[in-house]
PLY file of the C-alpha trace (Angstrom):
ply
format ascii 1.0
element vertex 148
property float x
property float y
property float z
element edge 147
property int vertex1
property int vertex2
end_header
28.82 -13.62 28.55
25.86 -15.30 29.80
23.42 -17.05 27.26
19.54 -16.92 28.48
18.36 -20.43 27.28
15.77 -20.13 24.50
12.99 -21.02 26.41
13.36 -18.34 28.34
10.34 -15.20 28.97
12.62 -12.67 27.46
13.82 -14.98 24.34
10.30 -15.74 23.49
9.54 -11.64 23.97
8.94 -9.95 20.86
11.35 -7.01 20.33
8.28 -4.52 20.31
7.11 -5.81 23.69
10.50 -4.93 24.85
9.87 -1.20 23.75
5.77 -1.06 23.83
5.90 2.76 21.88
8.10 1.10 18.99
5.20 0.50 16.52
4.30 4.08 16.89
8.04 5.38 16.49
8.47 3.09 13.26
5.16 4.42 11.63
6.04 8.48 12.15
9.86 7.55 11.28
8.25 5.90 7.89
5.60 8.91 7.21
8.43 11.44 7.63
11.02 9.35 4.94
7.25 8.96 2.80
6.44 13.26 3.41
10.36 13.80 2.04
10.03 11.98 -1.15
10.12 14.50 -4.42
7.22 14.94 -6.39
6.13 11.66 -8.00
4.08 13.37 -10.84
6.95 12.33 -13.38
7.16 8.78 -12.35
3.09 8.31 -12.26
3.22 10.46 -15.83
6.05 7.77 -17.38
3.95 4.33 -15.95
0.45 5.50 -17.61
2.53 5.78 -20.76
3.74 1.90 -20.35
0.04 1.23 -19.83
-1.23 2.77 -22.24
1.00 0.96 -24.97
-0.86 -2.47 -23.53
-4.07 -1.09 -22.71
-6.74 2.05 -23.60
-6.62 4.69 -20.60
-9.11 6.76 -22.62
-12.42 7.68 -20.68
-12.95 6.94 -16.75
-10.82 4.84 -15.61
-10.90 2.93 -12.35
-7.88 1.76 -10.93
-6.99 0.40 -7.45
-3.43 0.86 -6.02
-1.88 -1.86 -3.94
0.11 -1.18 -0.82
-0.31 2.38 -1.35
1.29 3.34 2.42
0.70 6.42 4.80
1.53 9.11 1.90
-0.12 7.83 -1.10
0.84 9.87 -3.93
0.30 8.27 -6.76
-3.76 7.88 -5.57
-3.58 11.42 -5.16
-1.67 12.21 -9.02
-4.12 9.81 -10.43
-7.44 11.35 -9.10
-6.18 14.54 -9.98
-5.67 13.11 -13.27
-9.22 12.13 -13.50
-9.16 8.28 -12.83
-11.02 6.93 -10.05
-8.79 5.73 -7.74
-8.92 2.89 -4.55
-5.95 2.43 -2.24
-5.72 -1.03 -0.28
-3.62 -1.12 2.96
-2.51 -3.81 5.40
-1.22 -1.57 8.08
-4.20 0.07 9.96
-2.42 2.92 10.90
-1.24 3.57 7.30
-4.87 3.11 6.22
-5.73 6.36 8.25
-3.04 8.38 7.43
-3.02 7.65 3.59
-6.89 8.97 4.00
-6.37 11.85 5.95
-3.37 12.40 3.34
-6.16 11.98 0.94
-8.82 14.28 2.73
-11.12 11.06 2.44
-11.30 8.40 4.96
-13.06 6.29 2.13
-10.01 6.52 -0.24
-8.26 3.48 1.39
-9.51 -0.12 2.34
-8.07 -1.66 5.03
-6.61 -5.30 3.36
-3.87 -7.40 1.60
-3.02 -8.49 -2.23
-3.99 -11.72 -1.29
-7.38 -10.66 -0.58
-8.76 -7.76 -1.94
-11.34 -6.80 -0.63
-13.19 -4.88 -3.91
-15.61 -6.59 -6.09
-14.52 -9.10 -8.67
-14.35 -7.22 -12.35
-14.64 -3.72 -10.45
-11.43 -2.26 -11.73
-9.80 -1.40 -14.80
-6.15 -1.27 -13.69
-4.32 -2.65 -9.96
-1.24 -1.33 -9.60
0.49 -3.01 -7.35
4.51 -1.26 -7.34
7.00 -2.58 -5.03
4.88 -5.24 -3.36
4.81 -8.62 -4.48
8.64 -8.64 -2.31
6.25 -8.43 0.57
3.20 -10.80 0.17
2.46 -14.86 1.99
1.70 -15.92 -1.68
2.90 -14.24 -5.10
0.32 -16.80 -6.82
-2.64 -15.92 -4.50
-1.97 -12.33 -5.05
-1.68 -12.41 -8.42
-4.69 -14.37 -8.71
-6.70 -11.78 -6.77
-5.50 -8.82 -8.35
-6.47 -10.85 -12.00
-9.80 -11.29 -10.42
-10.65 -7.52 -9.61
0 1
1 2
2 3
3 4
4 5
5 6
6 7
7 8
8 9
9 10
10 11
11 12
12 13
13 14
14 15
15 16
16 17
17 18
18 19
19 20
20 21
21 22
22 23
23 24
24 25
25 26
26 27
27 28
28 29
29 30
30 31
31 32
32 33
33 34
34 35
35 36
36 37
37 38
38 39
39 40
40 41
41 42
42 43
43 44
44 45
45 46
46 47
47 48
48 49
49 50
50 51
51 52
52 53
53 54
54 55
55 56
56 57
57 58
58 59
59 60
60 61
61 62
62 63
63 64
64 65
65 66
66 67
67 68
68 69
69 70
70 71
71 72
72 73
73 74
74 75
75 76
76 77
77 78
78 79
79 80
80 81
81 82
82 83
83 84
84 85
85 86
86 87
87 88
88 89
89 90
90 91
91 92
92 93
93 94
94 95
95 96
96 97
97 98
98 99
99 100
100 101
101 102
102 103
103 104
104 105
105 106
106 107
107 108
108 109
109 110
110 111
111 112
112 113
113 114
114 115
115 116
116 117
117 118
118 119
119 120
120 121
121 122
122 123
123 124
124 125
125 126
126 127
127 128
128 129
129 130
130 131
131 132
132 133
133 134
134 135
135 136
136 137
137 138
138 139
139 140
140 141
141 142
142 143
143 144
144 145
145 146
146 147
């Protein structure tokens, strides 16, 4: 077997470069697992009772969820619930699906735990589930989320 040495074009080539439509085939692969998932009514239902053991959820509420992907869920189980919800996105492409999941383009910011971008103080709760595996900086995103 021949080795290409690393300084080779096609060992510095990204793997999507060597398949250009990859990005596209990962993000309707990841929609269609998201589109599969049961009902998440009981799992939303169960964390707002944890909360509300630490903290009031009486009244409106506004809460921003984290990460919240192409199918949002728990945005939409939460606004149904009442709460005013905000769903922050790295993925640009995830941004517009999760609002056309939504039916509003508004529903979803386009950023990253690390940097929020909502007003300081603006939120009562930031849930952020499954995603501090994924940030640059646990501190700087915890930090951030404390702030809003």
């Amino acid at each position: 077997m021949t080795r290409l040495p690393l300084d080779s074009l096609y060992a510095q080539r990204k793997l999507a470069e060597g398949y250009p439509d990859l990005e596209r085939l990962a993000f309707e692969q990841f929609v269609t697992s998201q589109q599969a998932k049961p009902d998440d009514t009981p799992r939303v239902e169960w964390l707002l009772r944890l909360l509300g053991r630490l903290i009031a959820l009486d009244g409106p509420q506004t809460m921003c969820v984290i990460g919240c992907g192409p199918v949002p869920q728990p945005i939409r189980i939460l606004r149904r619930m009442g709460y005013t919800v905000t769903g922050v996105e790295p993925v640009p492409l995830f941004v517009k699906a999760a609002g056309e999941y939504l039916e509003d383009p508004s529903a979803v910011v386009q950023g990253a735990a690390e940097s929020i971008p909502l007003p300081s103080e603006s939120q009562d709760v930031v849930i952020f589930d499954n995603v501090l595996e994924h940030v640059e900086s646990p501190l700087v995103s915890l930090t951030e989320i404390f702030r809003v």
